[in-house]
N, C-alpha and C positions, 0 to 999 in steps of 0.2 A: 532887906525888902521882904516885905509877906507879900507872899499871893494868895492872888485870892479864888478859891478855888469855887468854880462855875458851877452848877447844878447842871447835868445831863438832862438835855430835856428831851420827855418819855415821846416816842413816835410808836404812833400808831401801826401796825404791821398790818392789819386789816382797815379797811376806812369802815367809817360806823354805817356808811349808805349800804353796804356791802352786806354786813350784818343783817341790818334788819332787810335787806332782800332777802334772803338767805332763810329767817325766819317766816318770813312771807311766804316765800315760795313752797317751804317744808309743808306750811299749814296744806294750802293746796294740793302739794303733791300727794299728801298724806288723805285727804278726804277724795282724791280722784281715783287713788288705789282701793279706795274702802268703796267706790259706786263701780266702781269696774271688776273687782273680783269676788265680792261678800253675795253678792247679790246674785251673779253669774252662776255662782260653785249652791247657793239656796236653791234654784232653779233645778240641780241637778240631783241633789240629795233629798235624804227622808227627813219627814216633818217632825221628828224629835230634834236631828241635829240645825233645822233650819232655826229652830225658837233659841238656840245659843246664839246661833250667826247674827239675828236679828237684834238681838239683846246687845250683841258687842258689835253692832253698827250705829247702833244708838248712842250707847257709850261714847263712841269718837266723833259721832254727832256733837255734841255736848263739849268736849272736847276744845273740836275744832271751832264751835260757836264761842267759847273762851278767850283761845289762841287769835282771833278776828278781832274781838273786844280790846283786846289787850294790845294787838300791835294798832287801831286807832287812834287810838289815849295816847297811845306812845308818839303816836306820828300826828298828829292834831295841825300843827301849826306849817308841816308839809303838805301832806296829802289833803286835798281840796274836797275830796271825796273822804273823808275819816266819818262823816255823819252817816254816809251810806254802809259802810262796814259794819259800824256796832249793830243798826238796823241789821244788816245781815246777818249778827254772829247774835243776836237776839231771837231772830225768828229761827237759826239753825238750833240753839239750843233748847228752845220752846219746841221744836218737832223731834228731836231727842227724848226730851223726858216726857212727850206724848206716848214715844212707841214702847218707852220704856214700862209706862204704866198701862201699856194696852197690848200688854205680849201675850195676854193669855187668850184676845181674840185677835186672833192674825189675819181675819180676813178683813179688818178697818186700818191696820195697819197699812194696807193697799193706798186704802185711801190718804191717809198721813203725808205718806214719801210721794204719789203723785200731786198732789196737793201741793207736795214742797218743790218738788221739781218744775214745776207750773210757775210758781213765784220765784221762786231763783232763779228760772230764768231770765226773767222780770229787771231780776236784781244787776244778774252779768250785762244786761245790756245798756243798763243808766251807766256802770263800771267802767265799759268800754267806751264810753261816750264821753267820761271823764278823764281816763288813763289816754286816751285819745293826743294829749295835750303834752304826752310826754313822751319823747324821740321820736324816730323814724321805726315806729312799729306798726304791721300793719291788723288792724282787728278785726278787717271782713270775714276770715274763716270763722273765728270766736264768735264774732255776730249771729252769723248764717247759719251755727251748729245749736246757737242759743235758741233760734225761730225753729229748728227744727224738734229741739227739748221740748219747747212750749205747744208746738202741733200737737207732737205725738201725745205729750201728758195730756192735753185739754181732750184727745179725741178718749183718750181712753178711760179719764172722770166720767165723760159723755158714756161709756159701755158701762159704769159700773151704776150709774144714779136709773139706766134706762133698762137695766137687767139682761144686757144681750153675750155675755158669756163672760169665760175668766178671763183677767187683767194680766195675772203671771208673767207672760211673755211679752206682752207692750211695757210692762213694768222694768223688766232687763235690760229691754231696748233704750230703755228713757235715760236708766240706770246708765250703761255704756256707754251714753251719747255724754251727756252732763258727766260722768266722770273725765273719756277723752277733752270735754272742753275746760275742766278743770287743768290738763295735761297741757294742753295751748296757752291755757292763762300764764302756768309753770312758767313753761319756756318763752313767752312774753315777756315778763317779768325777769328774766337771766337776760336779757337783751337790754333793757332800762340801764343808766348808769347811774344816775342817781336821781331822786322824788323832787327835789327842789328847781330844776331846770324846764321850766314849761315850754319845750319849744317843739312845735307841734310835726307829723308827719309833714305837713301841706307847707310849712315853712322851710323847710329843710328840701322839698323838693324846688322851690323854688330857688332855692339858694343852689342847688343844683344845676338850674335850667343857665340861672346868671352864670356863674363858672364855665359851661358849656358853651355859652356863647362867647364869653372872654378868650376864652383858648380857639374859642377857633377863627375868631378876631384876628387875634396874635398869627393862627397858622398864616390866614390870607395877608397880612401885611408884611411878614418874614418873607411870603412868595415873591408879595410886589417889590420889593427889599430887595433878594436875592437876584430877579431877574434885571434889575435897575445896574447893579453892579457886572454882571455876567453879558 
């Protein structure tokens, strides 16, 4: 008798959702560190070492408006929202090689990054309105940090078009605000199990409230039950 010898079939050790979470999430992580420390530690130092910092925030601008691109394409047929990303990783890498070619007057660059924080805000919030649709996550802090990016930036265009002092410091604020809400997005995103399952917060609470009342259905009938016998 020959046997016949079976092909080992390959399993997967990681699942591919996993993956490109993973990939997702670095994006983010990766440009929430670059608005919360690049820009922080500029604030603090002299104007020769700020014009590197700036140069290599752009950089990872650029970057990260790639790493956005790339994982929409990849995910097109999941993500419902993949139209909003490349828009997003379009206009990041477009204000990247803005500041890139405008590092030698750094006082428009002001303008650039709040200009960009103003619409990316913009952006997080259609996001969360679409990501919405996937588990029990909740996106009112994300929201709420979003409206607060877009206050602060739009109040301080409004100081710089109207001449009423320097931006610097609303700039860092903007900067820390929008990096931490990148950090929420992070950890948002490590909560998701996988893109293809659209079952929304509000469903899943519902399906909650049923359960809750099943069980306690059951408790009061077990009572009447037990004292029927007793």
């Amino acid at each position: 008798m020959k046997l016949k010898m079976t092909k080992k079939s390959k399993v997967q050790s990681v699942p591919k959702f996993m993956i490109e979470k993973l990939r997702f999430n670095s994006i983010f992580f990766v440009s929430g560190l670059l608005f919360n420390i690049t820009w922080c530690i500029s604030l603090l130092i002299t104007h020769s070492i700020e014009f590197y910092i700036i140069g290599f925030s752009a950089f990872l601008l650029i970057i990260n408006g790639c790493c956005e691109i790339f994982f929409s394409l990849a995910n097109k047929t999941k993500l419902e929202a993949w139209g909003l990303f490349i828009q997003s990783g379009i206009f990041t890498i477009i204000t990247g090689i803005l500041i890139l070619f405008d590092l030698v007057n750094i006082l428009n660059i002001n303008e650039v990054l709040l200009s960009y924080f103003f619409i990316a805000g913009f952006f997080n919030l259609i996001l969360a309105g679409s990501l919405v649709q996937y588990g029990m996550i909740d996106w009112s802090r994300f929201r709420h940090l979003n409206w607060v990016v877009i206050i602060v930036s739009a109040s301080a265009l409004l100081m710089l078009v109207s001449d009423w002092g320097n931006t610097d410091i609303l700039l860092g604020i903007t900067s820390v605000l929008f990096g931490c809400g990148r950090m929420i997005l992070t950890a948002n995103f490590s909560e998701l199990n996988t893109f293809p399952d659209k079952v929304s917060r509000e469903i899943y609470q519902k399906i909650d409230g049923v359960k809750n009342e099943y069980f306690e259905a059951l408790e009061k009938n077990w009572d009447a039950d037990k004292n029927l016998f007793l």
